[in-house]
C-alpha positions as CSV (number, residue, x, y, z in Angstrom):
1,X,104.1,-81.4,141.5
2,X,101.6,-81.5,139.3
3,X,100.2,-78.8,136.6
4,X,98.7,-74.8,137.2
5,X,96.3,-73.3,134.7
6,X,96.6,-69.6,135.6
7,X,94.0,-68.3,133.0
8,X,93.9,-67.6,129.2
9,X,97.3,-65.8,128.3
10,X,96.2,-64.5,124.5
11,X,94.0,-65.9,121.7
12,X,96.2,-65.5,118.3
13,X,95.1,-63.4,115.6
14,X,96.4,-64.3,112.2
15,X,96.1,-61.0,109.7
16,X,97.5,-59.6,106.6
17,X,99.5,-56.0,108.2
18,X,100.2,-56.5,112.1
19,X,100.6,-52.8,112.1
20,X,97.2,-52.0,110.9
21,X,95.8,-54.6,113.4
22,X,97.6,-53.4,116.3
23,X,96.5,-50.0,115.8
24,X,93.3,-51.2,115.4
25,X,92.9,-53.3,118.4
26,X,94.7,-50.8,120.8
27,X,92.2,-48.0,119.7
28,X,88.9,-50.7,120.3
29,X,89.8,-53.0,122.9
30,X,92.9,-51.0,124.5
31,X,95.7,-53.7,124.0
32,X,98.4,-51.2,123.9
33,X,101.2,-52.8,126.3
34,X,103.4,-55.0,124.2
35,X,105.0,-57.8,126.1
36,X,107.2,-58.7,123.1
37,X,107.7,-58.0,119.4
38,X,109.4,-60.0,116.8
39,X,109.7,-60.7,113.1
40,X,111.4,-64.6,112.5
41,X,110.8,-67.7,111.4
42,X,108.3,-70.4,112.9
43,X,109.8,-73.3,112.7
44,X,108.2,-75.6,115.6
45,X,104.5,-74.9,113.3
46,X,105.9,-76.8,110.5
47,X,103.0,-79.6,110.2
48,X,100.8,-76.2,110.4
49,X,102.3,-74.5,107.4
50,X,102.1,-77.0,104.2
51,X,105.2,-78.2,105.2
52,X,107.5,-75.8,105.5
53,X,109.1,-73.2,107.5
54,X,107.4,-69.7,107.0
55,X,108.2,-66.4,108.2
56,X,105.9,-64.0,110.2
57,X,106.1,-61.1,112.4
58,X,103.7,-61.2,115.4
59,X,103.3,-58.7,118.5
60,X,101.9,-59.7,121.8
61,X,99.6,-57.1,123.3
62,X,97.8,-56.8,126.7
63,X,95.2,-54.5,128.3
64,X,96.1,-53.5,131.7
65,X,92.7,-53.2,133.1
66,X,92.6,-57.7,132.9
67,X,92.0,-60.5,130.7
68,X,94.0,-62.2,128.2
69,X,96.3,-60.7,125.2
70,X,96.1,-60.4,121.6
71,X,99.0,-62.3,119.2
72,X,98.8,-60.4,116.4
73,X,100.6,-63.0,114.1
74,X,101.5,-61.8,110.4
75,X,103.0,-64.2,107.2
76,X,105.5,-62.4,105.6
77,X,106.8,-65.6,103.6
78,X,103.8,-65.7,102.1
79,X,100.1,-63.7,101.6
80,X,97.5,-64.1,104.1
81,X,94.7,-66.5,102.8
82,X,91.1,-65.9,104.3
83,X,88.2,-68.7,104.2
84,X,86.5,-69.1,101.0
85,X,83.0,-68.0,102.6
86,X,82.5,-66.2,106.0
87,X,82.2,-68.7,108.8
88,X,79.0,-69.5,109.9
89,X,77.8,-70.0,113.1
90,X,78.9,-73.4,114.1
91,X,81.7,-74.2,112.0
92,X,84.4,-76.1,113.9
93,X,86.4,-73.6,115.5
94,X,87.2,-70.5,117.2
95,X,84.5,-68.1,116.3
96,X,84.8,-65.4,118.0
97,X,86.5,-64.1,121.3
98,X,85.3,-63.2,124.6
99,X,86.6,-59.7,125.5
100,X,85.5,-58.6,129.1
101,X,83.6,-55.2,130.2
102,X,82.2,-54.0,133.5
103,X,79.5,-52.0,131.4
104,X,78.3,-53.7,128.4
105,X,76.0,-50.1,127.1
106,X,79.2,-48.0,127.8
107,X,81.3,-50.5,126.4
108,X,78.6,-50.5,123.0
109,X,78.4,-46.9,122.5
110,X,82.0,-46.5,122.9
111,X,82.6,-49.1,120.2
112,X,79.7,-47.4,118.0
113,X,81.3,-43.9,118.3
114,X,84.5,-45.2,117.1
115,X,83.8,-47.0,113.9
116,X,83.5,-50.6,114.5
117,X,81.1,-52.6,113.2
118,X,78.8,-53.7,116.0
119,X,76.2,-56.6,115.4
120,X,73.1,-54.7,117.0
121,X,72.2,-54.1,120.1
122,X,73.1,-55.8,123.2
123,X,71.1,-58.5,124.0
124,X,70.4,-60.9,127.3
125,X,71.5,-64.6,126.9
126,X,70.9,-67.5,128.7
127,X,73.3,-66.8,131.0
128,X,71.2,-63.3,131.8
129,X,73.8,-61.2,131.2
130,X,73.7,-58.2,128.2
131,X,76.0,-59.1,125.6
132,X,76.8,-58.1,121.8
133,X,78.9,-58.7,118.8
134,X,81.7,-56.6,117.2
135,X,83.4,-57.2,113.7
136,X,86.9,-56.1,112.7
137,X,87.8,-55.2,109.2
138,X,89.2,-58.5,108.7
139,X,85.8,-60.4,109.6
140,X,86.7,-61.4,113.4
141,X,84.6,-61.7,115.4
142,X,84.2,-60.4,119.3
143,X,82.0,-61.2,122.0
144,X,81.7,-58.5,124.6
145,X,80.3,-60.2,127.7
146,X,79.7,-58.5,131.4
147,X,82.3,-59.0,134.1
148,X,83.1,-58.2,137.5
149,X,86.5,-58.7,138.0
150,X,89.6,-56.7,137.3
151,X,93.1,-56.2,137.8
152,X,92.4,-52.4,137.2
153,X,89.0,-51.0,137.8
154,X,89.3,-47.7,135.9
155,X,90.7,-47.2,132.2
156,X,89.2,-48.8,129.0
157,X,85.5,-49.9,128.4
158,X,86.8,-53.2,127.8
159,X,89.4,-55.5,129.3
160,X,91.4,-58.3,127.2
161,X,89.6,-61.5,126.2
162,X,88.3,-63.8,128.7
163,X,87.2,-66.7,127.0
164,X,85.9,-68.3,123.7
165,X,83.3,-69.4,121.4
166,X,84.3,-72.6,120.0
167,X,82.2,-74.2,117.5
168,X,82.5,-78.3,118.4
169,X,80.6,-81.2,116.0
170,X,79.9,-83.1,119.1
171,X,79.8,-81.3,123.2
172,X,80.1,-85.0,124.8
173,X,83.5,-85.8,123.0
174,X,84.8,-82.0,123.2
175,X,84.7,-82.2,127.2
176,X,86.7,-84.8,127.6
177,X,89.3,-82.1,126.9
178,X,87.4,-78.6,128.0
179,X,86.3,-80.2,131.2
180,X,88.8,-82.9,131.9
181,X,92.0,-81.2,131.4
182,X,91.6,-77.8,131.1
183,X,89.2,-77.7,134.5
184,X,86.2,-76.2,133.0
185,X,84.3,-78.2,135.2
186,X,81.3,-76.0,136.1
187,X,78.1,-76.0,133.3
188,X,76.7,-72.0,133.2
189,X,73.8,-73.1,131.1
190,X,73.3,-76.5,128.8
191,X,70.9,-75.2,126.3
192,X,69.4,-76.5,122.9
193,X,67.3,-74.0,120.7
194,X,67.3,-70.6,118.6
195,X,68.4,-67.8,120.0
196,X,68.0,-64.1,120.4
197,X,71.4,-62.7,121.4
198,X,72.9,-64.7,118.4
199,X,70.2,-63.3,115.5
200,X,73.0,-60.9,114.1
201,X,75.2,-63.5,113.5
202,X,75.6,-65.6,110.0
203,X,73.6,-68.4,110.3
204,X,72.1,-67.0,114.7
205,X,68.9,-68.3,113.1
206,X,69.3,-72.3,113.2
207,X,69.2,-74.9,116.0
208,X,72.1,-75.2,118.5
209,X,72.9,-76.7,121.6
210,X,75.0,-74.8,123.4
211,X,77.2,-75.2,127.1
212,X,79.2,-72.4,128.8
213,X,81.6,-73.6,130.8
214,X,83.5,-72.0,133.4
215,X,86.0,-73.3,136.2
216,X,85.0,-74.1,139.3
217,X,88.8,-73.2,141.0
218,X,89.9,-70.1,141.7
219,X,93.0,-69.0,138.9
220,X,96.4,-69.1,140.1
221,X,99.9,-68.7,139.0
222,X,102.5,-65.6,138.2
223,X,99.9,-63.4,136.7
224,X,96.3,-64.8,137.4
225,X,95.3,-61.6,139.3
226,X,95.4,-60.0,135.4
227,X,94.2,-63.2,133.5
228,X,91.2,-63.4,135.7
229,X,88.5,-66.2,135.6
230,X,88.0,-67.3,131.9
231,X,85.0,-69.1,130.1
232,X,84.4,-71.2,126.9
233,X,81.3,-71.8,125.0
234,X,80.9,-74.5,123.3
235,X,78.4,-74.6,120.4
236,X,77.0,-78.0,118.3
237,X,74.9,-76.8,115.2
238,X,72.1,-79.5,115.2
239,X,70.4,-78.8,111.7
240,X,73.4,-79.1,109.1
241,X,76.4,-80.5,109.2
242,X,79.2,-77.8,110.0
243,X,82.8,-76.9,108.2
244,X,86.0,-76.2,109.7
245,X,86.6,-72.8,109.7
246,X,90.5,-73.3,109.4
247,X,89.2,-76.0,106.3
248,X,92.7,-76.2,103.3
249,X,94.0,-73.3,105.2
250,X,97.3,-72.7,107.3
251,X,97.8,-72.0,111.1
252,X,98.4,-68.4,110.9
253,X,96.1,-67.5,108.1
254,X,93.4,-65.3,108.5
255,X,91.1,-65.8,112.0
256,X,91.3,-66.7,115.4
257,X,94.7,-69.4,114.8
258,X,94.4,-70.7,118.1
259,X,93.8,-70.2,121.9
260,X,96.6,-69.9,124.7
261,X,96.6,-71.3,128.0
262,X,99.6,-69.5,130.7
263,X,100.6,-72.9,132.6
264,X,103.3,-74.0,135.0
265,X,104.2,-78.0,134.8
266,X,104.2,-78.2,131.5
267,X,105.6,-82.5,131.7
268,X,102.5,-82.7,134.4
269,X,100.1,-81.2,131.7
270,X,101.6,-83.5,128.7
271,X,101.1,-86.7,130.8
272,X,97.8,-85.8,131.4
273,X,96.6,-84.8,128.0
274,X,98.0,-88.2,126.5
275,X,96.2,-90.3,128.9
276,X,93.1,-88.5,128.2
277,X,93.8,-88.7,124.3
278,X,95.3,-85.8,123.9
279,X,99.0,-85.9,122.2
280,X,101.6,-82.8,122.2
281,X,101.1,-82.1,118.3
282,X,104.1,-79.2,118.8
283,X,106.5,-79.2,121.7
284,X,109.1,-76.5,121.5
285,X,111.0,-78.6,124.2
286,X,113.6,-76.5,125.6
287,X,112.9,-73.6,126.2
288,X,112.3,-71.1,122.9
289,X,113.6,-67.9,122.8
290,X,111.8,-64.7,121.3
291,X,114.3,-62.2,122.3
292,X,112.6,-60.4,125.0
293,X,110.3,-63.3,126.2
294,X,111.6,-67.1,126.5
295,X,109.9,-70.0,128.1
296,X,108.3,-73.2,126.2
297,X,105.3,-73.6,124.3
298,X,103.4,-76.8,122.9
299,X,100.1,-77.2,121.4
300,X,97.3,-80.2,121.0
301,X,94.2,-80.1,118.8
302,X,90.8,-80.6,119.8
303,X,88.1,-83.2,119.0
304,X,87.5,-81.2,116.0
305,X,91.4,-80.1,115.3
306,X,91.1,-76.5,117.1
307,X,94.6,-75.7,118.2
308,X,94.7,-75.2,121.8
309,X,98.4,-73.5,122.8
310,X,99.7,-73.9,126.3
311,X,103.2,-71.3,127.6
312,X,105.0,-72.1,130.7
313,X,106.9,-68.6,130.8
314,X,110.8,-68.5,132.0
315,X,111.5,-64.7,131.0
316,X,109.4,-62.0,130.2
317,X,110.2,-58.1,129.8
318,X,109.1,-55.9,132.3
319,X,111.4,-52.5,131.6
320,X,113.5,-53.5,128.7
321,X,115.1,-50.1,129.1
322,X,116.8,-50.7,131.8
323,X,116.9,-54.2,131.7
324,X,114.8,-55.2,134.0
325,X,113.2,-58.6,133.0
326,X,111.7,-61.6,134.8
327,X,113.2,-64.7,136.0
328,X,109.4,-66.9,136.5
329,X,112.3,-70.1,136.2
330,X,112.4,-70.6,139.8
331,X,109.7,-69.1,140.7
332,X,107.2,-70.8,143.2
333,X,103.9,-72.7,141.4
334,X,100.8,-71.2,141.8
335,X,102.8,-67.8,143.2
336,X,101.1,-64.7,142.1
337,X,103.3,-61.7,141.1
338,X,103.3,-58.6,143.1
339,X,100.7,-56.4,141.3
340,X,103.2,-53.4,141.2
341,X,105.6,-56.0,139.1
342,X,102.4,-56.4,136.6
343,X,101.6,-52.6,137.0
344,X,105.2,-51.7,135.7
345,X,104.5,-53.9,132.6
346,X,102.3,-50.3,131.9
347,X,105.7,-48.8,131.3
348,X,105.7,-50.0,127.9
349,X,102.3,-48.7,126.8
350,X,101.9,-47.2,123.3
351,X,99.9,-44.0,123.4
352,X,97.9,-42.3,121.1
353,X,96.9,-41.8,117.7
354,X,93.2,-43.2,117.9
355,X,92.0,-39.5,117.0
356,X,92.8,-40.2,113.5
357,X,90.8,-43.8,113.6
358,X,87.3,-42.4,115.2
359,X,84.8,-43.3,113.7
């Protein structure tokens, strides 16, 4: 047996009122199915949190239609602290997420009709695909990119995130773990430069080489039909010397706190990682507990100290109602789910109230 990477499972979203957030990102992006919901401690993140054990109260939220999920990850032990100066461009770090649309000019004028603040208009990139930039009210960034595959092909403009911008101080080094372990073994573009799809960004205007990766094997696993195929950029400023963006903060402050990786194998995976340099900086070991989801979750840290999470998933809620949940324990590797077991996930979904937030 060896290990399954079945596709980005959420990027995690640390913010001062998960409420607010929520409502937010269920109006814009459509993540309004919640897979689980739950206000406790985070004791495993210890070395993350100055130290000591904080208290938060985070929501997991898909969008049917495919991609990834949002954690929308709340302190309540202690108030949400925000970089001293908007990250630019760069920076070591998450900076922004890929959310997924089969119609980026739809997608745009959607976005524009209901308040957000988009970054201009879309633009090609080297790839040749349209693309733009949106901003949440708590300076996050989102990159909507063009694709063609979907769980669902009607519903929302945009589908759940699909990938990443990281910012990296050095590409060489960082693939060693993008490429090596994670199998994002297939280069998009390799490009050095200034460029025109990034001039509405703080600091678009300098000199960067940057790679988009993708993987070259098709995704597999319990729910890879809704994960879909994922991609990370990775972006090297090459005129100044960048910060980190999570610099004399906490995991779980304000930003993109890390990105999530669904797995099966998860021994497999940490034998690989540490031979490639790679340590388990958090290992939940057995299997945690969140009330309606349990499974285990570890993390490492990048070249740069990016936290990369990975979940091998034992339970998850499909119809809490009536008690239906999934037992993914015993479950076959690289076995995909019946869709109509993912559709009933749907079941779930909050509705309404996004009159009140247009634009």
């Amino acid at each position: 047996m060896s290990y399954i990477i079945s596709g980005i499972q959420q990027i995690g979203i640390g913010i001062p009122d998960v409420e607010e957030a929520w409502k937010w990102y269920r109006c814009r992006f459509g993540m309004d199915v919640p897979i689980f919901r739950e206000a406790a401690e985070a004791p495993f993140m210890i070395e993350y949190t100055g130290g000591k054990v904080q208290s938060r109260d985070a929501v997991l939220a898909i969008n049917l239609r495919g991609g990834g999920g949002f954690e929308i990850w709340q302190y309540t032990s202690r108030k949400t602290v925000f970089p001293a100066r908007p990250p630019i461009l760069g920076d070591t770090g998450i900076f922004a997420a890929r959310i997924k649309t089969d119609d980026p000019v739809v997608a745009h004028r959607f976005l524009v009709d209901y308040g957000a603040t988009v970054l201009g208009d879309p633009a090609v990139g080297p790839d040749g695909e349209p693309t733009f930039f949106v901003r949440d009210p708590w300076g996050n960034l989102f990159q909507i990119v063009h694709s063609e595959e979907w769980f669902k092909t009607k519903g929302h403009p945009t589908g759940g995130p699909s990938g990443a911008l990281i910012g990296v101080s050095d590409i060489e080094k960082s693939l060693s773990l993008y490429r090596d372990v994670l199998g994002f073994d297939t280069i998009e573009f390799d490009e050095e430069g200034s460029f025109a799809d990034w001039s509405s960004l703080n600091g678009g205007g300098g000199r960067f080489r940057r790679m988009l990766l993708s993987r070259s094997e098709r995704p597999s696993g319990p729910f890879a039909p809704m994960f879909g195929p994922s991609r990370i950029e990775l972006v090297q400023a090459l005129d100044r010397n960048p910060e980190k963006i999570f610099k004399d903060r906490f995991w779980g402050d304000g930003g993109f706190i890390h990105l999530c990786f669904d797995i099966q194998g998860m021994d497999e995976l940490g034998e690989k990682l540490s031979s490639c340099g790679y340590p388990f900086t958090v290992d939940s070991g057995t299997p945690f507990d969140m009330g309606e989801a349990a499974g285990r979750f570890t993390y490492v840290e990048d070249n740069d100290g990016t936290l990369i999470e990975f979940v091998e998933t034992k339970k998850l809620p499909v119809m809490k109602k009536w008690g239906w949940y999934l037992d993914l324990a015993r479950r076959p590797q690289g076995k995909a789910l019946p869709k109509f077991i993912i559709n009933a996930l749907g079941m779930s979904r909050v509705k309404g109230g996004c009159e009140s937030v247009k634009g």
